[in-house]
N, C-alpha and C positions, 0 to 999 in steps of 0.2 A: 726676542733674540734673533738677531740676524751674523749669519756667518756664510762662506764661501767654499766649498770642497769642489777642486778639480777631478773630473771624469774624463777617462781613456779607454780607448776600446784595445783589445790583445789578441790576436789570435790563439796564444797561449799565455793565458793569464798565471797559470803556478812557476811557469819558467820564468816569466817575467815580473811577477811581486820577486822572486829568489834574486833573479839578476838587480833587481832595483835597490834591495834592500845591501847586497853583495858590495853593487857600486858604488851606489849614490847616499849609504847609510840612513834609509828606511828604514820601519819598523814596523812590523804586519801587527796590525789591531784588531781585525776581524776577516775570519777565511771561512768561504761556505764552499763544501764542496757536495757531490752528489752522495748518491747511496755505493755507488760504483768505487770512489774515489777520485774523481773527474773534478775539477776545481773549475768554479765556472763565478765565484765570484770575490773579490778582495778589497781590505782598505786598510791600504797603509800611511802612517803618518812621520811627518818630517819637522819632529818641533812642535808647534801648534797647528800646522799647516797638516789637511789629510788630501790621500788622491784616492781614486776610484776606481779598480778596476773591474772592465765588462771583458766577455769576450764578443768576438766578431761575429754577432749572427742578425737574423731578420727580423726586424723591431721598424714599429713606427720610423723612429729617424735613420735607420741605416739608408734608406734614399738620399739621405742627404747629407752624409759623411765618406769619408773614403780615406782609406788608410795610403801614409806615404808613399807605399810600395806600387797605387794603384793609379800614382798621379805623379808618376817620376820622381819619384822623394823630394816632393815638398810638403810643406804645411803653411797652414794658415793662422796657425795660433801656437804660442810655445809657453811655458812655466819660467819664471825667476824665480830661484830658491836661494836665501840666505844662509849663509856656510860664515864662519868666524875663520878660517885658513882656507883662501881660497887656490892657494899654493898646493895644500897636503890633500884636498878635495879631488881638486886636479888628477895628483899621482896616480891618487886610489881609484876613481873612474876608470885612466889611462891603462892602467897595471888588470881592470874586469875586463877588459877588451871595447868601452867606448869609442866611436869614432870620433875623432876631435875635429871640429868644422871649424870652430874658432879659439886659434890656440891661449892661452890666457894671460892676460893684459893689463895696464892700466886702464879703467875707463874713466871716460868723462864728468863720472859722477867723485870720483879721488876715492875709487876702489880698485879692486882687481874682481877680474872676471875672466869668465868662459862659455865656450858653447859647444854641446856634443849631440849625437845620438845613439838613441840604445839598440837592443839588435831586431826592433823591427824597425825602427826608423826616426820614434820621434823626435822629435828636439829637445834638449833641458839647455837651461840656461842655470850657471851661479854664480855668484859673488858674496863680494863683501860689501856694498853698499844698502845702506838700510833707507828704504824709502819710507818709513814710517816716522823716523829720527830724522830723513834726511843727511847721513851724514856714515862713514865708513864703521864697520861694528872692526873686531879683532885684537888684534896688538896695538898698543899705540905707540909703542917706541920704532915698530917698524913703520907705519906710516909715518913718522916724524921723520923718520931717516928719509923716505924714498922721498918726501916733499922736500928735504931741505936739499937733496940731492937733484930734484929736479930742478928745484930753485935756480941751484947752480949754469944748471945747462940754459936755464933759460934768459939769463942775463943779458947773455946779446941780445935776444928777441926781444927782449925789454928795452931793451936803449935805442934800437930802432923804431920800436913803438915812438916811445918819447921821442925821437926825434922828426918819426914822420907825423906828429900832433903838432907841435911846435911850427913847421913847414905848415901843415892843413889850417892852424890860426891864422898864419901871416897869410896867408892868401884869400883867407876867410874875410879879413880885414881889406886888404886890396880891393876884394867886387862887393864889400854891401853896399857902395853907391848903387852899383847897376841893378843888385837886387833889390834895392828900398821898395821898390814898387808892389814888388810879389809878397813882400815882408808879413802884410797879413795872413795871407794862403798859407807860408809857410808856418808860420806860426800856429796856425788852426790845425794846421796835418799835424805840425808835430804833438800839440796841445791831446789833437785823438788819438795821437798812437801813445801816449803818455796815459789817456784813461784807459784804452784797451790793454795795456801793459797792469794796469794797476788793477783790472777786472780778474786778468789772468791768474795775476800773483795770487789773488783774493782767493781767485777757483783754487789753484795750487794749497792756500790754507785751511781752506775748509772741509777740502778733500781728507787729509790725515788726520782734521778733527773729528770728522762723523767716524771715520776709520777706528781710529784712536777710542770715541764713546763707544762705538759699537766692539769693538777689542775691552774695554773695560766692561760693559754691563757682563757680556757673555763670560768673562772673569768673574764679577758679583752672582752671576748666577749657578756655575761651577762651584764656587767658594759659599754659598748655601745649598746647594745641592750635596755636598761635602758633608758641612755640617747637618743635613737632615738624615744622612746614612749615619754620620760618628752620634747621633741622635741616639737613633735606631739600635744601633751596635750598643752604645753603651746602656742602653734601655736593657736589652735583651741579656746583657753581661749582671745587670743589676737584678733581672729577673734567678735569674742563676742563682749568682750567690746567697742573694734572699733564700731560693729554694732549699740550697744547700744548708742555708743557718735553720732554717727549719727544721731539715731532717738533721743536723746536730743536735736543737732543742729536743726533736724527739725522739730522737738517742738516748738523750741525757735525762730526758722525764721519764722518758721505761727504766733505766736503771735506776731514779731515783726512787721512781715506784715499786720498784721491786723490791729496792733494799728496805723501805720503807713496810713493804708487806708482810719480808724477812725479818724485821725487827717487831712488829705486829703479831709478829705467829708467834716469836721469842718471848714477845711480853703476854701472851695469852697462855704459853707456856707454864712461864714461871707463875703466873695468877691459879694458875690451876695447881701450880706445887704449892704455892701460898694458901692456896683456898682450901687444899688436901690437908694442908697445915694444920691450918684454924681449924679444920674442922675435926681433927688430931686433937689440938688442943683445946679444944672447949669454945669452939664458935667466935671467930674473930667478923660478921657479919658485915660492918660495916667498911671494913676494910675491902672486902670480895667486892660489894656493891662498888667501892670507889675503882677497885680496878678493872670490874664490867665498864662502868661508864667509859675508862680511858679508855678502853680496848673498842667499845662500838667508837669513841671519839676517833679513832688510830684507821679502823676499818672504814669510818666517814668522810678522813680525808683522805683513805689510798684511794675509796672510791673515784674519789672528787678529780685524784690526780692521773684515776683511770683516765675520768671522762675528759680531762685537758689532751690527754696523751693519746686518744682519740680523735678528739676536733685537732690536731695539730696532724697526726695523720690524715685526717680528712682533706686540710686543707691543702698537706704537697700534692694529696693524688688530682684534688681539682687542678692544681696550679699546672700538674704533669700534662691532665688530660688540655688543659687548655693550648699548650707546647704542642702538645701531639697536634690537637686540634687546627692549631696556626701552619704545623708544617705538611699539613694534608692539604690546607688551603693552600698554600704555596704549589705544592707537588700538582695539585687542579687546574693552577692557574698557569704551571707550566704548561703540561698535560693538553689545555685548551690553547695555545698560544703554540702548541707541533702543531694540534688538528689544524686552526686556523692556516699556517703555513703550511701544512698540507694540502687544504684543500684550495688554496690563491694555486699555489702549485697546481692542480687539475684545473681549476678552472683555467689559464692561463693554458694549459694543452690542450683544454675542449674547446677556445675563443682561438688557437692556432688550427687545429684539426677544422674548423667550421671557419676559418678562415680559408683555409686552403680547398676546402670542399663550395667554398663562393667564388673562389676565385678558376676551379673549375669549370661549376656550371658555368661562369662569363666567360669562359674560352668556348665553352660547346654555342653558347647564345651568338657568339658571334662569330662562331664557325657556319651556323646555321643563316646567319645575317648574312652573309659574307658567300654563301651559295644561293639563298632567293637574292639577294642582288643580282649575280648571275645570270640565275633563270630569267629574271625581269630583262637585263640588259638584252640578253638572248630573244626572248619574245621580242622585246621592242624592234627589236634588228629586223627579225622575219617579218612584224606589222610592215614595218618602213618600206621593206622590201616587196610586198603584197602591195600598198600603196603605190610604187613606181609601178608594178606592171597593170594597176589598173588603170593609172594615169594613161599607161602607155596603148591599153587598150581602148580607152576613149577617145584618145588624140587617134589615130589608126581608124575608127570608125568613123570619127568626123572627115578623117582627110577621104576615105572611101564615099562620103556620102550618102553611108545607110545609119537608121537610126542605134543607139545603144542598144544593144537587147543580152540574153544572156550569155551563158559558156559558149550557146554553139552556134552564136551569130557570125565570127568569124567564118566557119566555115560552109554558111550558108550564104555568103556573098559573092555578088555576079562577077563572072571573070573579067570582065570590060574593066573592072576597078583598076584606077590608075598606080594602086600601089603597088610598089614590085615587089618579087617574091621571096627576096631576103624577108622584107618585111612582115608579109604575110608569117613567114615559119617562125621571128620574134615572136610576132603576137599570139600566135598560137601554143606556142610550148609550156607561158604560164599554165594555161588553159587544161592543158594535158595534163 
């Protein structure tokens, strides 16, 4: 599944998902804010279309982004949204306080449009032309009206057309002698501007088709994704009312067994006034036997419908604990899914704190660079400078005629030396 969600940075992201949703009829889909109430992330959607807001802070690409306000309100990139009134769109923008840069128009594509910005800066563009359809969405009586109305206006520029064609043939006819000769070349240009034309349109078709498959699959996938929740739902609905017919049925088996028990103790009752009878009268034996028999038969099956009315309690408390069981797993797998975002959360302040603590130490690294430079620069200066006056002390003893010797050869040279005494006290002050 491939889809497209536009991303914006805010310096106040909850004023401005409000302001967006105010003007431009947004619709907040997901808002994460802090522990505090600080809202620091948003995504609202416009149709099928969602945007993203960040706020304005230090992230990998903030080097390489910069807000209107930081570049003389411009931009580089702006949004087209599709509006079905691009008229009533308009108002409602104008009426939240947008700035209107481009007031709204017919455009070239036989829609109407406009362009504004919001209150830090950026650009929106809307209309009514659908580049997916290729063709204006809205009213269609008003577009018929405005086109036949244009129609109208446009009739002179039409007859001038056809007239300045008619002049371009006859004259066209006039020089293709002179041109015959070129007639191939020409022919060849126009032949490749006729495939490069026909490349383009090609690009232009194919473009709305991937467009267009990729807009239907991510719909096939929405519309099963749909159906595996209304799955789900009505699974869990079925699971219910099962439960519920359950605990009817054993509802209805306790009282059946009951009365059934109550009618059991009634007829064991009267077997006993019968049996007290017979035995009154002169021993009716097998009569008592037959009503023992019905009576354990009676007590056989209330047992029986104990033990049904058992297993059928058995079974909702399983069904319960499995419920229970499912929405613990649930509650877990939230539960693990804060921690998780929890701790991206810390990590994400530990890899900023240890960011900031690297970028630290490489200010002191090359603070510390940046003074043995320095130093180094500084020695080399004094070598350099050591070097002239030894130079200058060799040249000085050569020119005197005594050999190099050490510190205190200078001053142990004969006064006859023809060098003069400036010179002398040069070379000596190194020395000193």
């Amino acid at each position: 599944m491939s889809s497209i969600a536009a991303a914006m940075r805010y310096r106040d992201v909850a004023a401005a998902s409000d302001w967006l949703c105010a003007a431009f009829g947004f619709q907040k889909h997901f808002v994460a804010s802090s522990e505090t109430g600080v809202v620091h992330y948003a995504q609202l959607t416009f149709g099928h279309a969602m945007l993203m807001l960040a706020p304005v802070r230090d992230t990998p690409l903030a080097k390489y982004m910069k807000q209107p306000d930081e570049i003389g309100g411009a931009e580089t990139q702006s949004c087209y949204l599709l509006v079905n009134d691009a008229d009533a769109h308009y108002a409602r923008a104008k009426a939240s306080g947008a700035e209107i840069i481009v007031d709204i128009q017919d455009d070239d594509f036989g829609g109407r449009s406009y362009a504004c910005r919001d209150p830090e800066g950026h650009i929106w563009n809307f209309g009514t032309y659908d580049p997916w359809q290729g063709k204006r969405v809205g009213a269609q009586h008003v577009q018929l009206a405005g086109s036949h109305s244009r129609a109208i206006k446009r009739w002179p520029l039409v007859l001038g057309l056809l007239a300045t064609m008619v002049v371009s043939v006859v004259v066209a006819g006039g020089i293709y002698g002179a041109l015959r000769p070129g007639q191939r070349t020409l022919e060849a240009g126009a032949k490749e501007a006729e495939q490069r034309a026909a490349r383009a349109a090609q690009r232009r078709l194919n473009t709305p088709s991937r467009a267009r498959e990729a807009a239907e699959h991510a719909a096939r996938e929405a519309k099963e994704q749909m159906g595996r929740e209304l799955t789900a739902r009505e699974t869990a609905e079925r699971a219910a009312e099962q439960a519920a017919k359950r605990l009817e049925e054993e509802r209805s088996a306790r009282v059946d067994a009951e009365n059934f028990v109550r009618e059991a103790r009634q007829e064991l009752d009267r077997m006993r006034v019968a049996k007290d009878a017979e035995r009154q009268q002169g021993g009716r034996l097998d009569r008592e036997r037959e009503a023992r028999e019905l009576a354990e038969r009676n007590a056989e099956q209330a047992r029986q419908l104990a033990t049904e009315e058992q297993s059928a309690r058995e079974a909702v408390e399983r069904t319960a604990r499995e419920i229970r069981a499912q929405l613990e797993r649930e509650r877990a797998a939230r539960e693990a899914t804060e921690r998780n975002v929890e701790q991206y959360r810390q990590q994400v302040s530990e890899q900023q704190g240890a960011r900031e603590t690297a970028e630290r130490a490489a200010n002191e690294v090359r603070e510390q660079l940046s003074r043995e430079r320095s130093a180094k620069n500084a020695a080399m200066k004094t070598a350099a400078q050591l070097r002239r006056q030894l130079s200058q002390v060799q040249y000085t003893n050569q020119v005197a005629g005594g050999p190099l010797v050490g510190a205190e050869s200078p001053a142990a040279a004969p006064k006859s030396s023809p060098v003069q005494p400036k010179q002398k006290a040069k070379t000596q002050s190194p020395q000193e």
